[in-house]
C-alpha positions in Angstrom: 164.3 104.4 40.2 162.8 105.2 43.6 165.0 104.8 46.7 164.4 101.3 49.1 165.7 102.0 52.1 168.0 98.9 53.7 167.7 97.7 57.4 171.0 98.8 59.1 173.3 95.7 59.8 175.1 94.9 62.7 179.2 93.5 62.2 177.5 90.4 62.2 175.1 91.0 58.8 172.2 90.2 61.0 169.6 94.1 61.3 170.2 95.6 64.0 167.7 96.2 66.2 167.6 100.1 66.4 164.4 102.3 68.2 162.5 104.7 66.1 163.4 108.0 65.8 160.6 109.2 68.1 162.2 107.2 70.6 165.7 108.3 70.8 164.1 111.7 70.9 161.7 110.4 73.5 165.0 108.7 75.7 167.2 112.2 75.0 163.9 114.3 76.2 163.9 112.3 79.1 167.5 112.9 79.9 167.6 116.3 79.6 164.7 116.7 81.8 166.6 114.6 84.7 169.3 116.2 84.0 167.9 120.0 84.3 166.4 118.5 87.8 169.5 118.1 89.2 170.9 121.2 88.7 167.5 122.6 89.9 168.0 120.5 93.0 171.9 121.6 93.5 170.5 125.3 92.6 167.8 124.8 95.7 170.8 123.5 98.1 172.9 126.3 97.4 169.8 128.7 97.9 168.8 126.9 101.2 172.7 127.6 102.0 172.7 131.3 101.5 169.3 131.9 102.8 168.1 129.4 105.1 165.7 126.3 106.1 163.1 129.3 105.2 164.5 129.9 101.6 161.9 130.6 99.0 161.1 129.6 95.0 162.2 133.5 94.5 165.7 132.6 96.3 165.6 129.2 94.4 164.9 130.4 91.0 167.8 133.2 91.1 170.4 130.8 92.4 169.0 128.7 89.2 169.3 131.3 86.8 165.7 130.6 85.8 162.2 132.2 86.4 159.9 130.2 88.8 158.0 129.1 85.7 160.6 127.4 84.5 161.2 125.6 87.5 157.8 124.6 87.8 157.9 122.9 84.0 160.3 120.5 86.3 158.7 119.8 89.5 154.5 119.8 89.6 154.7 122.2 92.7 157.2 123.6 95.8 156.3 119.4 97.8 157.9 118.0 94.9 160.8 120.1 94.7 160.9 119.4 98.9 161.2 115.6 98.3 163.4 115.7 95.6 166.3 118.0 98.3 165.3 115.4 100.5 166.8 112.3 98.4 169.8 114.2 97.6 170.3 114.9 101.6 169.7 111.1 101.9 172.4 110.0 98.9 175.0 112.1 100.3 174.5 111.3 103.5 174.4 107.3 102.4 177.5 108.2 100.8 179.3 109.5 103.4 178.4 106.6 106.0 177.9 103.6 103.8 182.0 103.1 103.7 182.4 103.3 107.5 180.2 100.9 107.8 182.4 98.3 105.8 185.5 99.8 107.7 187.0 97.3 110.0 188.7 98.2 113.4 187.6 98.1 117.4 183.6 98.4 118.2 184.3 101.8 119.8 185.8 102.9 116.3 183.1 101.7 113.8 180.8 103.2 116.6 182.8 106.3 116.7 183.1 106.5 112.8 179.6 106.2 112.0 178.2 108.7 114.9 181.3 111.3 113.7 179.9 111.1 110.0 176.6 111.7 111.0 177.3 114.7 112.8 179.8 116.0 110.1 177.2 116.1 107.8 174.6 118.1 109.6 177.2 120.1 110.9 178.4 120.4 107.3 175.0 121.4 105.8 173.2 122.6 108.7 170.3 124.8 107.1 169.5 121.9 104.9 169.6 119.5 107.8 166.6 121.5 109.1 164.9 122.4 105.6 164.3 119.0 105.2 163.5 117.9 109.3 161.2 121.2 109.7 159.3 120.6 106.0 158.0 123.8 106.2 158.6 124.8 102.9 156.2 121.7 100.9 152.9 123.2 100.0 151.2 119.5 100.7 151.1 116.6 102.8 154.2 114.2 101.2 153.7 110.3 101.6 157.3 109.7 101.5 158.8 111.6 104.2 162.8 111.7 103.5 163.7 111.9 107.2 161.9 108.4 107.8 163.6 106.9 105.0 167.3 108.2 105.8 166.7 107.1 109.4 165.1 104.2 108.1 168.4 103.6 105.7 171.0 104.0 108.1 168.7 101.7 110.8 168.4 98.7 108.1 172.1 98.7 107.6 173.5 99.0 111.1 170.7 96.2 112.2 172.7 94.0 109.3 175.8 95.1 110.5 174.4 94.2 114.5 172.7 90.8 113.1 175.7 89.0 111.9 178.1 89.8 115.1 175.2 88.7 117.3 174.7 85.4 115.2 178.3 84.9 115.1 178.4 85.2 118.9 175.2 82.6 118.7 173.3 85.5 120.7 169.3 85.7 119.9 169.5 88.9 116.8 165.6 88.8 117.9 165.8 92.5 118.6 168.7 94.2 116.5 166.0 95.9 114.2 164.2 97.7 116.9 167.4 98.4 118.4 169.1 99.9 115.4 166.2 102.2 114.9 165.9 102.9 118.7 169.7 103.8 118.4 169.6 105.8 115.3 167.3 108.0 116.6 168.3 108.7 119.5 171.4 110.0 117.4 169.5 112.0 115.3 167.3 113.5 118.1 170.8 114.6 119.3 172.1 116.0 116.8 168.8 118.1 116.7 169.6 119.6 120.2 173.4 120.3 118.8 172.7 121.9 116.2 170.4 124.4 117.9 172.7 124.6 121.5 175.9 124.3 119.9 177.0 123.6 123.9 179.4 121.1 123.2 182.0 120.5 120.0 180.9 117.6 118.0 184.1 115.6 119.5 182.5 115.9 122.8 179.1 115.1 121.7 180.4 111.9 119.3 182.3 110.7 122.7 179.3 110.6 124.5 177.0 109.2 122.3 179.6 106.4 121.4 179.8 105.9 125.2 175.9 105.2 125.6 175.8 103.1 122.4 178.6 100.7 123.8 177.2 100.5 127.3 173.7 98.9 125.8 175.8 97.2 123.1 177.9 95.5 126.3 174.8 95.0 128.2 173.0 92.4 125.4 176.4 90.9 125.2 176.6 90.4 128.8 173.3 89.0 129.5 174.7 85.9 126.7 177.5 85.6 128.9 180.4 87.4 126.5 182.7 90.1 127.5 184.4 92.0 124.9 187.1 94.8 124.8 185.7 97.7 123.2 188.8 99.1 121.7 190.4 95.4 121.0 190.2 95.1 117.1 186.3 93.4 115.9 186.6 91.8 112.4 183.8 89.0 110.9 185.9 85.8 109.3 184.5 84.7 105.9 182.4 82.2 107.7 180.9 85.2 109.7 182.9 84.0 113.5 183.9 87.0 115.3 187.0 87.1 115.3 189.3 89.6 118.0 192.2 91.1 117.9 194.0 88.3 120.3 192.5 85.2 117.6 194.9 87.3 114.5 197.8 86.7 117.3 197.1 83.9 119.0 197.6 79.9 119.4 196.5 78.2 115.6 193.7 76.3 117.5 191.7 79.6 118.0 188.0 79.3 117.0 188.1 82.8 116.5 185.1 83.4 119.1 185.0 86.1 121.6 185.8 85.9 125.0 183.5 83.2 127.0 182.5 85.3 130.7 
């Protein structure tokens, strides 16, 4: 008698819906490949560590443990390889300042924390900072250029951030996108000059920069007629009113607003 295969059954008797065979070998394929990519990534940011912003695919492939063949079965050429570093420096760096920005505390604080991270991070991994700003090392012209879309990132979130105290304070949030890019790069172009001057510690340099930030910060909310202590405690109530550090003490009629100047 010949063999009749049976359609597997879920708990339930009804067949369970299971891919071809081609397929799972198709979806494990595919994860193997991403997987081998990042380690070739991780490989290239250790190279770029021990060798440089002007590290090589010899440097790279050693770290790897690979030829250069091999890593070129994984990325179509040295641009590819370029972009994919860049999203990992844009992760981490995500990772690193997307909790600050949740963090409550005084505005010079959050201010403080967020420019601090920044710097920690390029200070942190300082040949990589400038691998990816120099992009000397792609072979092409990339469309998606990773510093545009970290400063681009960090911009959209701080202008969210920015929007909802401004709309809380019923200030016009017209401007807070142009601001928050105009702010984050003004950061970044800082931390360029650091990097290469090293003049100043990175305390000194986050002090400053929070100290500019503020001053233009103060000035939008003075011209709507609010004053606010920069190192009284900030927090947004559920209903998104700003509420300070004197409305968590204060009388029970509080509105929770800031100060009226």
């Amino acid at each position: 008698m010949s063999h009749i295969s049976r359609p597997v059954k879920a708990a339930n008797g009804q067949p369970r819906n299971e891919p071809p065979r081609g397929d799972k070998r198709r979806e494990r394929w595919r994860g193997h490949r991403q997987a081998r990519r990042a380690e070739f990534v991780e490989a290239t940011v250790r190279a770029i560590g021990q060798y440089g912003a002007e590290v090589g695919m010899d440097d790279i492939a050693a770290e790897a443990g690979v030829s250069k063949p091999v890593l070129y079965r994984h990325f179509s050429d040295k641009s590819d390889l370029y972009l994919a570093v860049g999203e990992w420096g844009t992760e981490l760096l995500m990772q690193r300042i997307g909790p600050t920005l949740d963090e409550g505390g005084s505005i010079h604080q959050r201010i403080r924390r967020i420019i601090s991270t920044y710097l920690g991070v390029i200070e942190e991994y300082p040949e990589l900072y400038r691998f990816v700003v120099r992009r000397t090392f792609a072979d092409r012209p990339v469309q998606d250029d990773p510093v545009t879309t970290e400063k681009t990132v960090i911009a959209n979130s701080l202008s969210r951030l920015l929007g909802e105290y401004l709309r809380s304070l019923n200030l016009d949030s017209g401007g807070v996108e142009a601001w928050s890019h105009g702010l984050v790069g003004m950061v970044q172009a800082s931390g360029d000059w650091w990097l290469d001057r090293q003049s100043m510690s990175r305390e000194d340099l986050t002090d400053y920069l929070t100290r500019i930030i503020w001053f233009a910060i103060d000035g939008v909310l003075r011209s709507g007629g609010i004053v606010l202590d920069p190192d009284e405690p900030l927090e947004l109530s559920p209903d998104l009113r700003v509420i300070t550090g004197e409305d968590t003490e204060g009388s029970e009629d509080a509105e929770g607003r800031a100060h009226q100047g």
